[in-house]
DSSP file (Angstrom, degrees, kcal/mol; ACC not computed):
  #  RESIDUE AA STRUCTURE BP1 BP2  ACC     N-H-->O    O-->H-N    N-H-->O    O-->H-N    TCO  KAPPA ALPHA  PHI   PSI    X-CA   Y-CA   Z-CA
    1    1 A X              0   0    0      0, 0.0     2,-0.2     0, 0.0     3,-0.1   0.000 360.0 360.0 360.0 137.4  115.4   93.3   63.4
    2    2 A X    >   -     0   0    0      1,-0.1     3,-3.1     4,-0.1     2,-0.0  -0.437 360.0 -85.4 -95.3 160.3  114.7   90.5   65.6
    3    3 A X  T 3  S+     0   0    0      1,-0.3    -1,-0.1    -2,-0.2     3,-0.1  -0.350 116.2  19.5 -72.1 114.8  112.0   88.0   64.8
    4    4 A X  T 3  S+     0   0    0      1,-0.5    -1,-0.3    -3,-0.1    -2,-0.0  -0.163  96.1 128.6 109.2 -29.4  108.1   89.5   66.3
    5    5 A X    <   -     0   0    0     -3,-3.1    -1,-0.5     1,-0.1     2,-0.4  -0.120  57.2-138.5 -58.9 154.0  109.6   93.1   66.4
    6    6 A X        -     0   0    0     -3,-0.1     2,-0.4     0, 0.0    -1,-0.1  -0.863  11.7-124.3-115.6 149.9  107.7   95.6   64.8
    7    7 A X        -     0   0    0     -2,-0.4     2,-0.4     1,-0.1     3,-0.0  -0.794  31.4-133.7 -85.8 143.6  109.5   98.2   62.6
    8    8 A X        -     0   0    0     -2,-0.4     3,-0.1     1,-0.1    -1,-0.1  -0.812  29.8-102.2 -98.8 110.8  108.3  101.7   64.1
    9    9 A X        -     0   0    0     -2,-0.4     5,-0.1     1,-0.1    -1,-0.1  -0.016  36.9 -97.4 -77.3 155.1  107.3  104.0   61.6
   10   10 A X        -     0   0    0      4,-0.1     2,-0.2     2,-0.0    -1,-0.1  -0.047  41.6-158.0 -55.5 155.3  109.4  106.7   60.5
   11   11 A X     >  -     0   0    0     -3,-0.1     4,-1.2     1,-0.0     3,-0.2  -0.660  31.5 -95.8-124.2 173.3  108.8  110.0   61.9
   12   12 A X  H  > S+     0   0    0      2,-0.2     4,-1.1     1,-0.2    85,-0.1   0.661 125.7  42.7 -59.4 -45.9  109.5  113.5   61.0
   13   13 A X  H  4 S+     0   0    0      2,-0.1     4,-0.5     1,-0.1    86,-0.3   0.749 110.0  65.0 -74.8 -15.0  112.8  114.0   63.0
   14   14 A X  H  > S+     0   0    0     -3,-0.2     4,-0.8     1,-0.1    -2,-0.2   0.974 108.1  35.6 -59.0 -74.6  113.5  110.5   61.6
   15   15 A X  H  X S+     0   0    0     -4,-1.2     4,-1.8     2,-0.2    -3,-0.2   0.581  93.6  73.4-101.6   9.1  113.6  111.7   57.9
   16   16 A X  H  X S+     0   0    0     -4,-1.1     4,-2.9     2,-0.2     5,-0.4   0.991 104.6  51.1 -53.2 -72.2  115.2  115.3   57.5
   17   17 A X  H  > S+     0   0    0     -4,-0.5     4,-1.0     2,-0.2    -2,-0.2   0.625 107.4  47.6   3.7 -67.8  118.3  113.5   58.2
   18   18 A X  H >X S+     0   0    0     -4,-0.8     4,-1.8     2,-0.3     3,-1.5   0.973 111.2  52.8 -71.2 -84.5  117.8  111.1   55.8
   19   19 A X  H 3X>S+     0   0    0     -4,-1.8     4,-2.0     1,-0.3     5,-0.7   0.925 109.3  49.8 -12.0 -54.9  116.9  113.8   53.4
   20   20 A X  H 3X5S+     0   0    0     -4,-2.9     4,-1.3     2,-0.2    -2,-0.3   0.856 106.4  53.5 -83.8 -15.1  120.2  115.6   54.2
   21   21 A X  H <<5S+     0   0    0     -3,-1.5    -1,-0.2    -4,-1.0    -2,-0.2   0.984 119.0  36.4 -80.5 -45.4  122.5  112.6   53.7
   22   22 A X  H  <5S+     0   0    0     -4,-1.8    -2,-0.2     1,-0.2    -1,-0.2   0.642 126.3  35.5 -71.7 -18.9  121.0  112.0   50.2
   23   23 A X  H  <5S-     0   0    0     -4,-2.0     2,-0.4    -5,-0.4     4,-0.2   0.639  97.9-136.9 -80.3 -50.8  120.4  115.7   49.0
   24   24 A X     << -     0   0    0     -4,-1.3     4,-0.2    -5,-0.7    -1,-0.2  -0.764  36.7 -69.4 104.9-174.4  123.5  117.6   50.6
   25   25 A X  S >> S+     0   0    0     -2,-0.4     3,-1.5     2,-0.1     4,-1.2   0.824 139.6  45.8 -74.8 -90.6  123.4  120.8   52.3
   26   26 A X  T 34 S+     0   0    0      1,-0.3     4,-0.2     2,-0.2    -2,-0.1   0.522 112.9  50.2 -46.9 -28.0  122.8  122.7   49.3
   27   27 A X  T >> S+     0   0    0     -4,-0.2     4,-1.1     2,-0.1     3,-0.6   0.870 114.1  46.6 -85.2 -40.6  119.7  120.0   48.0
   28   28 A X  H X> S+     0   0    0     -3,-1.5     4,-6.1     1,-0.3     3,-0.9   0.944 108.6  49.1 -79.4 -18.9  117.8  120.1   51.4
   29   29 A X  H 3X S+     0   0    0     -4,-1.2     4,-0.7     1,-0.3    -1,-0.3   0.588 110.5  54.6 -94.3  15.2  117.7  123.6   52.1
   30   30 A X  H <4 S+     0   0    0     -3,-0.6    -1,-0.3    -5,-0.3    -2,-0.2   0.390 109.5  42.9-118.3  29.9  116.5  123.9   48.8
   31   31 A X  H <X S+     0   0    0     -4,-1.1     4,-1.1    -3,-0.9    -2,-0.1   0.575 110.5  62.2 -63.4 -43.6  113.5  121.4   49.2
   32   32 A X  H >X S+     0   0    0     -4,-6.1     4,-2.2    -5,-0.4     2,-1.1   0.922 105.7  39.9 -56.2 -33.5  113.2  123.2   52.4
   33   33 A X  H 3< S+     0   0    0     -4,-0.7    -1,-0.1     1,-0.2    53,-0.0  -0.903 112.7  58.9 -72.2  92.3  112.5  126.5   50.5
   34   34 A X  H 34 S+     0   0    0     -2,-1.1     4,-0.5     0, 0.0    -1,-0.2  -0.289 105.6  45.2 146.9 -41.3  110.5  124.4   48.2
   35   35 A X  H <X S+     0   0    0     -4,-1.1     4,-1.1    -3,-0.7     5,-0.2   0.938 112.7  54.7 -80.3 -64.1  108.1  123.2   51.2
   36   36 A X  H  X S+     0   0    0     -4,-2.2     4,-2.3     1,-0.3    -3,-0.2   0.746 111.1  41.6 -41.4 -46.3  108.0  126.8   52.3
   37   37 A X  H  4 S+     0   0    0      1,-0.2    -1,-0.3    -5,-0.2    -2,-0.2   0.966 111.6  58.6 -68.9 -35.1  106.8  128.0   48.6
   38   38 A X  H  4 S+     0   0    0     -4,-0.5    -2,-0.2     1,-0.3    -1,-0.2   0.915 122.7  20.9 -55.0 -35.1  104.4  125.1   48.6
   39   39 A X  H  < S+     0   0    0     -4,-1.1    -1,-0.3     2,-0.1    16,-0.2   0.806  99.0 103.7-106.0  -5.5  102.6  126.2   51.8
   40   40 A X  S  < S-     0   0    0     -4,-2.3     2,-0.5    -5,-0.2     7,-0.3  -0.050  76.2-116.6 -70.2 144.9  103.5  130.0   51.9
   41   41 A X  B  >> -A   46   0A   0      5,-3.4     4,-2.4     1,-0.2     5,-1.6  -0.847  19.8-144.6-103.9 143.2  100.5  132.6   50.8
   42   42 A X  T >45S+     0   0    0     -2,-0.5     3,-0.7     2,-0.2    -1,-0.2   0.923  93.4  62.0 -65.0 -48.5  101.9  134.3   47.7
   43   43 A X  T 345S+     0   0    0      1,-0.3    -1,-0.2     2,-0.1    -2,-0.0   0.857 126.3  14.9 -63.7 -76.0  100.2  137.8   48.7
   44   44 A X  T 345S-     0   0    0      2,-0.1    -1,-0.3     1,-0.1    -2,-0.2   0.688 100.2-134.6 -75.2 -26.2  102.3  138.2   52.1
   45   45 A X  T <<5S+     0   0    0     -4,-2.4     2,-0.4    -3,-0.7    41,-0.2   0.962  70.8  99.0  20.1  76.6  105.0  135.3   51.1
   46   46 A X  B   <S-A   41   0A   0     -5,-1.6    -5,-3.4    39,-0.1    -1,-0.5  -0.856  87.7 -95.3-152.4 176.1  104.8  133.7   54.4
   47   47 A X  B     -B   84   0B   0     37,-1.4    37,-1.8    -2,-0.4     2,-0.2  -0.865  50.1-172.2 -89.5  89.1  103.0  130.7   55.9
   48   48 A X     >> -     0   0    0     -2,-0.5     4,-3.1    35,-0.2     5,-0.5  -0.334  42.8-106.1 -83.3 151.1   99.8  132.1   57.5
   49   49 A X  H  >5S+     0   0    0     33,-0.4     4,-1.6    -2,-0.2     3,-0.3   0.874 125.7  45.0 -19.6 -76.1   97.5  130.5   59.5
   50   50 A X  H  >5S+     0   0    0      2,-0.2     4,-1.6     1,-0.2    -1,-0.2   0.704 117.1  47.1 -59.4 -19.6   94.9  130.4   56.4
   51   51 A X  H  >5S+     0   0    0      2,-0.2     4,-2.6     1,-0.2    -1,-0.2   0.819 116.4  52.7 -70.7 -32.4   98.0  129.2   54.0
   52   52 A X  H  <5S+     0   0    0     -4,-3.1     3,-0.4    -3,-0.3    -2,-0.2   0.974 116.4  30.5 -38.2 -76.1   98.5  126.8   56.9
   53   53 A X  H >X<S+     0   0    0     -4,-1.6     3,-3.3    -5,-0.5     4,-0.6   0.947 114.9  64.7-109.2 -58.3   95.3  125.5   57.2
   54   54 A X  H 3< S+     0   0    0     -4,-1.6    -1,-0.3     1,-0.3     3,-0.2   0.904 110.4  34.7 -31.3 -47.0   94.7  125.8   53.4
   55   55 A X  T 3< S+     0   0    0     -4,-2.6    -1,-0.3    -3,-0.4    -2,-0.2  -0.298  89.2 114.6-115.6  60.6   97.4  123.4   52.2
   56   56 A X  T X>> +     0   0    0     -3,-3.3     3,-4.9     1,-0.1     4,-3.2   0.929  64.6  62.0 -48.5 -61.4   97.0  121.0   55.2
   57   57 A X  T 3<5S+     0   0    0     -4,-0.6     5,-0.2     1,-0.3    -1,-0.1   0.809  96.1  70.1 -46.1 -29.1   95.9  118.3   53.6
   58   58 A X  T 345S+     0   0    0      1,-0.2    -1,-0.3     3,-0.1    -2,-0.1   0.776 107.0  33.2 -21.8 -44.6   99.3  118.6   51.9
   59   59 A X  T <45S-     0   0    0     -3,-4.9    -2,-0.2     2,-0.1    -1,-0.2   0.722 120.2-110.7-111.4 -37.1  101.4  117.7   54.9
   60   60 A X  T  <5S+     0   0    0     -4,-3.2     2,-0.4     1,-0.2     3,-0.3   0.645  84.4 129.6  98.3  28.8   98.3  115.2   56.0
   61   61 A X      < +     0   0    0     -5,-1.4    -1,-0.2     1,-0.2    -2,-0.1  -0.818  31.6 106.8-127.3  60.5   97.9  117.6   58.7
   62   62 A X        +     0   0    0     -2,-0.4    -1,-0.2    -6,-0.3    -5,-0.2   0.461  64.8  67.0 -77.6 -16.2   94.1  117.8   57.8
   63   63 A X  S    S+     0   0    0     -3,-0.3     2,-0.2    -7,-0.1    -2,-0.1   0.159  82.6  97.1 -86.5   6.7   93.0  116.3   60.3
   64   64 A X        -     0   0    0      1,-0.1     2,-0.2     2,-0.1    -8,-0.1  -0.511  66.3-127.7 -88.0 146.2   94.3  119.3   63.4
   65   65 A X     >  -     0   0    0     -2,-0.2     4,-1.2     4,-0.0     5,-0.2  -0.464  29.0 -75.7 -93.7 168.4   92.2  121.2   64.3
   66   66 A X  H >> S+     0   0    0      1,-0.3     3,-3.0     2,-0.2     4,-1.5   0.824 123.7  38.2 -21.5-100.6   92.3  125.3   64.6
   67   67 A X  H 3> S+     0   0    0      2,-0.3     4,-2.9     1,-0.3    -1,-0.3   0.706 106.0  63.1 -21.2 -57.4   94.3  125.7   67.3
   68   68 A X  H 3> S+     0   0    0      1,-0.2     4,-0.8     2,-0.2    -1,-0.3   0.631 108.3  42.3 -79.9   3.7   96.6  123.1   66.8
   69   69 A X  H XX S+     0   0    0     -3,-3.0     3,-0.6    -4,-1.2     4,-0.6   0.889 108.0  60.0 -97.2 -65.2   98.0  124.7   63.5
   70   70 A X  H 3X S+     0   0    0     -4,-1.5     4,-1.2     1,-0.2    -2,-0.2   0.711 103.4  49.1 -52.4 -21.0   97.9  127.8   65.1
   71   71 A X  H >X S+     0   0    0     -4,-2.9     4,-1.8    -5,-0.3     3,-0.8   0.990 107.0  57.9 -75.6 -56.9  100.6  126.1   67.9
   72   72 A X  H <X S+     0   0    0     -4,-0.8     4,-0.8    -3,-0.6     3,-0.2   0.806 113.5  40.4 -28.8 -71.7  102.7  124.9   64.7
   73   73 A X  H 3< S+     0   0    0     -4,-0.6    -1,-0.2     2,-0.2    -2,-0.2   0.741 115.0  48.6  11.8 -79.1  102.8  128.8   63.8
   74   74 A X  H X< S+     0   0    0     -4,-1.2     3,-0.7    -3,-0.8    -2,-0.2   0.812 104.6  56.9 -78.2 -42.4  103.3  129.9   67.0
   75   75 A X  H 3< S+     0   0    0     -4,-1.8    -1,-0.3     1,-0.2    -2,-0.2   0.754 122.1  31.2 -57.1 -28.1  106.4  127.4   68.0
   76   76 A X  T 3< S+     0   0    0     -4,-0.8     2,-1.0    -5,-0.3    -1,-0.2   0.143  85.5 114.4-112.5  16.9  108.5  128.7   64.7
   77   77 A X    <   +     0   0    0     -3,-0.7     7,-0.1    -5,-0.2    -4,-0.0  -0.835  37.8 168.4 -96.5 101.7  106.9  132.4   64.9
   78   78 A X  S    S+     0   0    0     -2,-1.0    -1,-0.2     5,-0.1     6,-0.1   0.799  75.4  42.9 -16.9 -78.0  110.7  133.9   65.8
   79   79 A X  S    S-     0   0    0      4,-0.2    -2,-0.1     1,-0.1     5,-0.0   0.455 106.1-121.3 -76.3 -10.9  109.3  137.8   65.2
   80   80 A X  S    S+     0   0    0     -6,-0.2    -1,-0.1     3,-0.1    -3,-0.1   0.511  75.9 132.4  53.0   6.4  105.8  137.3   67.1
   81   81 A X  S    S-     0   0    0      2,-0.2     3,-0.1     1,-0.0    -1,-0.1   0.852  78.1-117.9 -38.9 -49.5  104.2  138.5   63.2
   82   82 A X  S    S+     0   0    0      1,-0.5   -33,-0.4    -9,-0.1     2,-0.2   0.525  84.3  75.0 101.4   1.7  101.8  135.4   63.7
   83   83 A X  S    S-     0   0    0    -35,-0.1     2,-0.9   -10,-0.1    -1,-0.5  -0.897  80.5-109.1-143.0 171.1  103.4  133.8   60.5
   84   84 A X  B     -B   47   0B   0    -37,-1.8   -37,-1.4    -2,-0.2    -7,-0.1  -0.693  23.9-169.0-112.9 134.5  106.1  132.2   59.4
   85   85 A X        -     0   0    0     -2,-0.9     4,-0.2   -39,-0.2   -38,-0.2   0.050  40.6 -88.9 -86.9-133.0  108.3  133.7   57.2
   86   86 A X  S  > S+     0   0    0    -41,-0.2     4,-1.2     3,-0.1   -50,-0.1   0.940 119.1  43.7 -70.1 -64.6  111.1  131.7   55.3
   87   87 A X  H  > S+     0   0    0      2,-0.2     4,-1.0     3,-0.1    -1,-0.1   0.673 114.8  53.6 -64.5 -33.3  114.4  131.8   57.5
   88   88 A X  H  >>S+     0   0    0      2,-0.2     5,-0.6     1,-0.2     4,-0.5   0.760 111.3  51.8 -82.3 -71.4  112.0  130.9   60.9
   89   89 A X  H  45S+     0   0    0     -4,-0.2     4,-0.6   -13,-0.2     3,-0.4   0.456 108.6  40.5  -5.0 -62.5  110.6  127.9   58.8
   90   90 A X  H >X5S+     0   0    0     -4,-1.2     3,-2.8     1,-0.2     4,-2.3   0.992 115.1  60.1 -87.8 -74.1  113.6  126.1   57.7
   91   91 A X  H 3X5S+     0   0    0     -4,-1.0     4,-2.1     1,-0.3    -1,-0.2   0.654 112.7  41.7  -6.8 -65.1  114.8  127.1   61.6
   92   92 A X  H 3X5S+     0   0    0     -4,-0.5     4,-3.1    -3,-0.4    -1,-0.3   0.810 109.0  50.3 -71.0 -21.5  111.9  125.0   62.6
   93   93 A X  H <><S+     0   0    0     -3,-2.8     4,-0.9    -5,-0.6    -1,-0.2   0.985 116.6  48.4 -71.4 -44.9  112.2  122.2   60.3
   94   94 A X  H >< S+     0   0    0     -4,-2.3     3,-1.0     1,-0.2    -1,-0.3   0.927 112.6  51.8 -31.9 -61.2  115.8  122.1   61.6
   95   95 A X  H 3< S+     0   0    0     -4,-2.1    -2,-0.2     1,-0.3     6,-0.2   0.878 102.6  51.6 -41.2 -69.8  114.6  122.3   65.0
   96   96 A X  H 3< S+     0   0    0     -4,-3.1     2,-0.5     1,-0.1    -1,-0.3   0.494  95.8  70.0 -45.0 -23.5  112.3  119.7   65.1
   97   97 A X  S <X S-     0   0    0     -3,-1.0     4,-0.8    -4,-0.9    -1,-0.1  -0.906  71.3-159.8 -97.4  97.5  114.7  116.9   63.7
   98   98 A X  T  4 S+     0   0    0     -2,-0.5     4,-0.1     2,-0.2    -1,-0.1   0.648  85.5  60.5 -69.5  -6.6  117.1  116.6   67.0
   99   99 A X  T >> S+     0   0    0    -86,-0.3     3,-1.6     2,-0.2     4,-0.7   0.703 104.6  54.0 -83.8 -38.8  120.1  114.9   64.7
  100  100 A X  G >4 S+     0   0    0      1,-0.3     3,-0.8     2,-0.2    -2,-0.2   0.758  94.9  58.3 -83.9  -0.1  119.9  117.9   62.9
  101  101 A X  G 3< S+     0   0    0     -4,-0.8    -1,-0.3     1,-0.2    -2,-0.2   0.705 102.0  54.9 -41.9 -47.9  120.4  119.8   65.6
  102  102 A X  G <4 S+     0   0    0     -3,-1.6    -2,-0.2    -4,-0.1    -1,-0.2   0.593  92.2  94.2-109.8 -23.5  123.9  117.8   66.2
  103  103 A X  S << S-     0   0    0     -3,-0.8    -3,-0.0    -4,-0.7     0, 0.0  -0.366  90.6 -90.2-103.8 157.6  125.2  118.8   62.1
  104  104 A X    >   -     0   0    0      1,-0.1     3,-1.6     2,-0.1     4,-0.2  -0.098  34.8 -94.5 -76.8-179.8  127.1  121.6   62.1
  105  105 A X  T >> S+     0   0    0      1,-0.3     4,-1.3     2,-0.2     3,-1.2   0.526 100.5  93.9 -71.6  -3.8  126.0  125.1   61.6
  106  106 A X  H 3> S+     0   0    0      1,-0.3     4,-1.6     2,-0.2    -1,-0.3   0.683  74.5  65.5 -29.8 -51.8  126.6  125.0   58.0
  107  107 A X  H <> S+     0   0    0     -3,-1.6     4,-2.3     2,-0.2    -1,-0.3   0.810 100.6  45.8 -23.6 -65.3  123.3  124.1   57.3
  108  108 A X  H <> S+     0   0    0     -3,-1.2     4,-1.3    -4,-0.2    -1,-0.2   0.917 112.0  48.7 -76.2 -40.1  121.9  127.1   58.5
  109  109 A X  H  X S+     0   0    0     -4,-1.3     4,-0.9     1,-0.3    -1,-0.2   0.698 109.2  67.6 -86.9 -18.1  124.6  129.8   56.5
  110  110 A X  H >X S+     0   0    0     -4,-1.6     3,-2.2    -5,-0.3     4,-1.5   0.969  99.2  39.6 -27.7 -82.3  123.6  127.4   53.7
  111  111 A X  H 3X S+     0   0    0     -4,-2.3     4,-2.1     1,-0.3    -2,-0.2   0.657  99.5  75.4 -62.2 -11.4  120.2  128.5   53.6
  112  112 A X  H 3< S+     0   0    0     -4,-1.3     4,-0.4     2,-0.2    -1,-0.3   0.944 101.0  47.1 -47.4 -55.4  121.1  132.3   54.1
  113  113 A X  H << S+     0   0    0     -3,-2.2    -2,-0.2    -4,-0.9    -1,-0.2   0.814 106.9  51.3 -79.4 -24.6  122.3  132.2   50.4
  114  114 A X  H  < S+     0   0    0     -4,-1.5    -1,-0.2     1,-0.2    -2,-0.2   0.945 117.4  48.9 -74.2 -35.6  119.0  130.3   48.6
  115  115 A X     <        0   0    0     -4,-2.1    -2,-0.2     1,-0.3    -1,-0.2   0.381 360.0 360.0 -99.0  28.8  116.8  133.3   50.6
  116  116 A X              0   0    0     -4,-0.4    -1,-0.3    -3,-0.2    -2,-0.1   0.617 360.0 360.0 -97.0 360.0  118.4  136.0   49.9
């Protein structure tokens, strides 16, 4: 880094990647099911709005408002349910990281076998 630059702090699509080179296949889609339990409400076992909004502060996402968790949702809601279940999740988390986007599809027939 050249001398005055400022390092740009890491972002979300930034560190799945990072995640998956140090973890594996097999280790990140089973944090991602791991994030999923963490936010998911046990009664329905999905990620509802109010499990949403409940364990924001988790993610550091306390600070959104209504709505803008309800967009989060609504971008991975797959089924049009209004929640997210396991399999759209880890789809989104995928999604959202465009490098993971580029690994092959492995990833995904990974994570078939932790949710079943």
């Amino acid at each position: 880094m050249a001398r005055g630059q400022q390092r740009r702090p890491m972002e979300f699509e930034d560190f799945l990647p990072v995640m998956a080179e140090k973890l594996g296949g097999d280790g990140l889609v089973e944090e991602l099911c791991n994030g999923f339990r963490l936010l998911m409400d046990p009664r329905h076992r999905l990620i509802t709005f109010d499990s949403l909004k409940r364990n924001a502060a988790l993610l550091g996402l306390d600070g959104l408002r209504d709505d803008e968790l309800r967009a989060m949702i609504r971008e991975g809601d797959a089924d049009g349910d209004g929640a997210l279940s396991q399999w759209e999740f880890c789809v989104l988390m995928v999604r959202l990281s465009p490098q993971m986007m580029a690994a092959p599809t492995q990833w995904m027939d990974q994570a078939s076998g932790f949710m079943s």
